[in-house]
N, C-alpha and C positions, 0 to 999 in steps of 0.2 A: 268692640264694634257693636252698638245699637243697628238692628233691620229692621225695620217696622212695614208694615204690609197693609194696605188700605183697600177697600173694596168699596166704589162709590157707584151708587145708583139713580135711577131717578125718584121721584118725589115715591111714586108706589113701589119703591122697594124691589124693583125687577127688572124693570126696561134698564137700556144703559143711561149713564149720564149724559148729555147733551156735550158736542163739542165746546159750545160756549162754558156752560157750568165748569168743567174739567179744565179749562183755561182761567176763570177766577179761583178756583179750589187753589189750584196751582202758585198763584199770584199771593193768594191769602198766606198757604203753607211759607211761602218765600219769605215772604213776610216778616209772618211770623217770626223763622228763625234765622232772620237776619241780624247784624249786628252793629247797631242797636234796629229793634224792631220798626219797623218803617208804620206810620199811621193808619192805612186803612186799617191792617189788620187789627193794630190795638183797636182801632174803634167798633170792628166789627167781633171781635172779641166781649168789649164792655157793654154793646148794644143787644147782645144776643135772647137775653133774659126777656127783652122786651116784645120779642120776636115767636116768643113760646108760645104753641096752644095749649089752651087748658086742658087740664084731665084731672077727673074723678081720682083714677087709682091712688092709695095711698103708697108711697115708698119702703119700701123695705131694706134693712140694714143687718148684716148678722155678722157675728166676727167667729172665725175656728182658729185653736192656735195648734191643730193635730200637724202641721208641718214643722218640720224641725228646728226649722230656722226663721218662719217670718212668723205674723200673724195675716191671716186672709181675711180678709173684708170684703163680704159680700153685697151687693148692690143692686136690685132689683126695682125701675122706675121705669114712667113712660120715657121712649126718646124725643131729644128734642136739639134742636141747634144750639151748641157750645156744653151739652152734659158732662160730657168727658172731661171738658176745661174746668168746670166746676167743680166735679169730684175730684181729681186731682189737685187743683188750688186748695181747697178743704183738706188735702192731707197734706199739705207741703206747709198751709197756714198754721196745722198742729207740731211741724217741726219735725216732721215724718219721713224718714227715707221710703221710695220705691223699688224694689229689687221687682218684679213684674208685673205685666197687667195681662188679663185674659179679657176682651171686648168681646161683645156678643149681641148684636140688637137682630132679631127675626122679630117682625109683627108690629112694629114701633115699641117694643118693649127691649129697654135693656136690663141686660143679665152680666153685670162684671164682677170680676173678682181681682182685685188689688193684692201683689202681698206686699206686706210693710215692713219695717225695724223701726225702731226709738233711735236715737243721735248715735246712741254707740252699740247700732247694729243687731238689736237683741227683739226678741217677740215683745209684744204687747203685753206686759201682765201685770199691771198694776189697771184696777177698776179707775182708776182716776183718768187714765189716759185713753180706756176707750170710751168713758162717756163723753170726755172733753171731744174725741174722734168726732163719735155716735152725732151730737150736737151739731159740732162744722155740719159734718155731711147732712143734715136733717137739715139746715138752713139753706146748704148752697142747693138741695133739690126743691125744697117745695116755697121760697121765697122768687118770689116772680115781679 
């Protein structure tokens, strides 16, 4: 059994979300993981990039493989609508299993940490597979 736990705010990060907002969030997730994915979402999904405000900050990317069993991939960018979709697409494009995610955005910056496995479940440990990684993620955050 997957729980996932969402905490949505308003635009500055504090106030609640508005009735309406939390009725399309709701609609989108629906969406989303229906079967087959119904169009808003795809679209609001593939538009999102376009959506983004800019930011200076450069992205940051680190990998530790001191856990036993995965490799952690750290991710430190501005936030912005569909980040998450991005980082994620960018490890699943690499052919990546997800065994957890840590989300973290205070300030509009986010702070995650992914861990991974290779196809047959093993850490990361061939250089070739985290630059190929390193790359995805460098494109799906700062290509806009």
């Amino acid at each position: 059994m997957v729980l996932n736990t969402f905490t949505i705010t308003g635009a500055d990060g504090h106030s609640p979300a508005s009735a309406s907002q939390m009725e399309q969030m709701g609609f989108l997730l629906e969406g989303a993981l229906s079967e087959p994915p119904r169009f808003a979402s795809v679209w609001a999904c593939s538009r999102h990039k376009y959506l983004a405000p800019s930011s200076h900050v450069v992205p940051k990317i680190s990998f530790n493989n001191d856990s036993p069993d995965s490799t952690l991939v750290h991710v430190e960018t501005p936030d912005r609508l569909g980040l998450l979709y991005d980082i994620l697409q960018a490890v699943s494009d690499c052919g990546l299993n997800i065994k957890q995610a840590l989300i973290n955005t205070e300030k509009n910056l986010a702070r995650d940490v992914i861990h991974v496995t290779n196809e047959s479940g093993q850490k990361l440990l061939e250089k070739g597979q985290l630059d190929s990684l390193r790359a995805k993620l460098e494109s799906a955050l700062t290509e806009v």
